[in-house]
N, C-alpha and C positions, 0 to 999 in steps of 0.2 A: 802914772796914767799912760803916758807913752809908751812905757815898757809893756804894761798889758794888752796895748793895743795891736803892738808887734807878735807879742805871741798868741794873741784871737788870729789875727792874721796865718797863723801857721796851716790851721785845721782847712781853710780855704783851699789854700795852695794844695796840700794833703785830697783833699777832695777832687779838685783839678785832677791832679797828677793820676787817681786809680781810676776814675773814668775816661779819659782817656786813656787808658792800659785796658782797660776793658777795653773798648773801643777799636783801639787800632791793633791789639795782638790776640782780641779772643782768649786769652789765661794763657797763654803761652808763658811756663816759669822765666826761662833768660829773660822774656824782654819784662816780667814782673820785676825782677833782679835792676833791670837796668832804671828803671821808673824809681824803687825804692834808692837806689844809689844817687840818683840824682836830687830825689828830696832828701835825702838823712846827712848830701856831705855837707862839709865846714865848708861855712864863705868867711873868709875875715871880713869883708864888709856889712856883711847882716851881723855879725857877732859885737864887728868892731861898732855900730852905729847904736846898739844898745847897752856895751861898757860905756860909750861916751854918756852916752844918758844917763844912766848911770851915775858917774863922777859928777856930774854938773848939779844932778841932784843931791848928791851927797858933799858937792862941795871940795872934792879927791883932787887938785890938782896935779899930784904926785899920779895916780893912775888914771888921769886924762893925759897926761906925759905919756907914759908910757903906752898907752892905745895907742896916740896919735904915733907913735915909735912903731909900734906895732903893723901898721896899716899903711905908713909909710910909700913901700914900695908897689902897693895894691895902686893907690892913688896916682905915684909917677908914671905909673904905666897907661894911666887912664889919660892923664893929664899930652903925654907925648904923643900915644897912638891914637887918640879919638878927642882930642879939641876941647876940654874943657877942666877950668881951673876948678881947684878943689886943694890944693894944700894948705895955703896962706888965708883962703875965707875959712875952711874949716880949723885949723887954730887958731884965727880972731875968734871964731862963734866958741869955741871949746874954753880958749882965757876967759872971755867975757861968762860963760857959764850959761849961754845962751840957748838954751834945747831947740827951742824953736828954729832959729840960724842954723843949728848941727844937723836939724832935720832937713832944712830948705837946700844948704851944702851934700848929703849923703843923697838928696832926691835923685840930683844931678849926677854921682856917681853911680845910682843904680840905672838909670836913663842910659849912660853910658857903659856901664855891665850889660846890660840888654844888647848894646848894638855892638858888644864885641863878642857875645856867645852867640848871636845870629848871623854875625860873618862868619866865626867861625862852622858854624852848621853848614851853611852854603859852601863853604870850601871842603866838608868834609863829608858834600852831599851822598858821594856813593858807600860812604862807612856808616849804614843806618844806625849801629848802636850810639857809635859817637853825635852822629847827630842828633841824635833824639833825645840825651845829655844834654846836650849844648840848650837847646829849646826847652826842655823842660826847666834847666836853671833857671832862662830867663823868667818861666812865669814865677819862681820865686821873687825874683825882684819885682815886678810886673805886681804880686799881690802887696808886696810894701809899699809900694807908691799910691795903692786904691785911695788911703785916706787922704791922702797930698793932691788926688787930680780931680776934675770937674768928673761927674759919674759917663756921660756921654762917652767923653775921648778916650775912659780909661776902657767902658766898653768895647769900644772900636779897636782899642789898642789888643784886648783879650781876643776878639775876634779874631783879629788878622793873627795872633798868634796860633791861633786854633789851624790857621790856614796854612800857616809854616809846619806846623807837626803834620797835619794831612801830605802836605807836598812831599816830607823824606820819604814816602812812599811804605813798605814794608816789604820786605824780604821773603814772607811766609815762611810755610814749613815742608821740605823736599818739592820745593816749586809750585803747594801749594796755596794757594790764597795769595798770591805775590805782587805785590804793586808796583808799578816803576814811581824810583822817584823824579819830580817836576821843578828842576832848577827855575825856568821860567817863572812857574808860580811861585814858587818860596822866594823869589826876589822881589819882585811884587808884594807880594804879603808881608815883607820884611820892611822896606819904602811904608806900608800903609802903618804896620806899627810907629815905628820910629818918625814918621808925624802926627799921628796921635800921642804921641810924646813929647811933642816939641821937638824933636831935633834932627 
């Protein structure tokens, strides 16, 4: 049931992601390119939070091993540069076979994905493509959390995210349609998410 509800989840995000390409590039093919690059790549965290489910419903401890082996280094990264545990409760909940716990543990790792592809956007404000990457992942995470958060926060949270993609600005095309991007704003917008997250 869980696993189906990660992949209903997909078509959202999917929908997000071409309207705002309509939106902010008018059919411009590159920044098309760049919108599909950002929904079609591999997260091991989206990948790895559904083998875990996976195994716990089939019972695999052998390949709940090896996920958590997996995903490892995703997590220590998480855990050092942005404040929050995730190794040691995610393989109590993964032993114990606990979906529920794997999900309540991976929530927090995506909470934290979100506020490391939004610093990084801001620091990589004047390189629109990459920035518009970085913020687009996050609403991949952003749409795995919709069934986990109250509807309200998670709104608010989609919001300000909408406001952080506004702010990289756009580059146009031969100067024209060109927008400056608004560090200011996207820093603000970035704050308003990430406490409609909790954190």
């Amino acid at each position: 049931m869980l696993l189906k509800t990660a992949h209903r989840l997909a078509s959202p995000a999917r929908a997000w992601v071409v309207g705002f390409t309509l939106f902010a590039v008018a059919g411009m093919s590159a920044e098309v390119h760049a919108y599909s690059y950002a929904a079609a790549g591999k997260e091991p965290l989206i990948e790895g939070r559904e083998l875990l489910l996976n195994a716990a419903q089939q019972h695999d401890k052998t390949a709940m091993q090896t996920e958590l082996t997996a995903i490892h280094d995703e997590l220590l990264y998480l855990e050092q540069n942005h404040h929050v545990t995730l190794i040691e409760p995610l393989a109590k909940a993964a032993g114990a076979e606990d979906q529920q716990a794997i999900n309540e543990v991976m929530a927090l790792a995506y909470k934290a994905e979100i506020e490391r592809r939004l610093e990084g956007a801001v620091a990589n404000i004047k390189d629109y493509q990459t920035a518009k990457v970085l913020v687009v992942k996050s609403k991949q995470f952003l749409d795995l959390l919709q069934p986990m958060m109250d509807k309200a926060q998670w709104d608010k949270a989609d919001a300000a995210l909408r406001v952080c993609l506004d702010a990289i600005g756009n580059p146009g095309v031969f100067g024209v349609g060109t927008k400056a991007a608004d560090p200011d704003a996207f820093t603000k917008a970035e704050k308003d998410v990430m406490t409609a997250l909790g954190r």
